[in-house]
N, C-alpha and C positions, 0 to 999 in steps of 0.2 A: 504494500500500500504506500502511495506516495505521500508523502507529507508536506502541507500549507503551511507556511509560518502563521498564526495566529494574526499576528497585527495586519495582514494580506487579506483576510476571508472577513466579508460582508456581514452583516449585520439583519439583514432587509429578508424575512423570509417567511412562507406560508405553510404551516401546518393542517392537513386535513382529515377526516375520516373517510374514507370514500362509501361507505355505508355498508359493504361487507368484508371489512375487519381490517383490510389494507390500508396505509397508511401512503396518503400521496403528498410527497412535498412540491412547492413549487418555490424554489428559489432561485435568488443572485447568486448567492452563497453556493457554496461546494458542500456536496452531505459530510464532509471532513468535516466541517466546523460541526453541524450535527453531533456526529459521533463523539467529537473530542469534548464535548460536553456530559457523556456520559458516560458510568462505570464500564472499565471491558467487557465483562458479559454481556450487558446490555447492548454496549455498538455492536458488538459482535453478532446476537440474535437481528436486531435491528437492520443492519447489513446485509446480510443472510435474507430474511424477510422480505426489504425492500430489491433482492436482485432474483424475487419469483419463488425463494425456497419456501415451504408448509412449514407450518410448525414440525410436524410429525421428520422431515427431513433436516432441520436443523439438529432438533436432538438428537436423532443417529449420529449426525456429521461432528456436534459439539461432545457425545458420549454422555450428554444430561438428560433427564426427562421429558417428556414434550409438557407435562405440569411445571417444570420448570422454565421452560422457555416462554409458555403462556405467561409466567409471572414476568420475567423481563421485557418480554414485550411490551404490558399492561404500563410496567413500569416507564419502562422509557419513554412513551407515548404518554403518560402523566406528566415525566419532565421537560418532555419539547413541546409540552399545549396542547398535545392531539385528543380526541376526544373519542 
């Protein structure tokens, strides 16, 4: 993964629900800023998430549960605004 210096990456960005469970961003911003806002697990499921994986495929792939990854999910989407 490539890395943004922080003082580089925007400010200006929209968080959505798309009403069945995905999470669609629309920003200026790079999802790196996203991420680097939240604990690794969570960018990590997050990530995962927003590039098509299920839950059910995340937790094979991360080796945690898919009741775990619903939690980070949940979670991470409480800390970027998504609803």
């Amino acid at each position: 993964m490539d890395t943004i210096p922080f003082s580089q990456m925007g400010d200006d960005f929209d968080v959505s629900d798309n009403g069945a469970g995905a999470v669609e961003v629309e920003a200026e911003a790079d999802i790196y800023w996203i991420l680097k806002r939240l604990p690794e697990r969570q960018a990590e499921c997050f990530k995962l998430f927003s590039d098509g994986y299920t839950e059910t495929d995340i937790a094979n792939r991360l080796g945690i549960s898919r009741g775990n990854v619903s939690t980070h999910l949940k979670l991470a989407r409480k800390k970027i605004g998504a609803k």
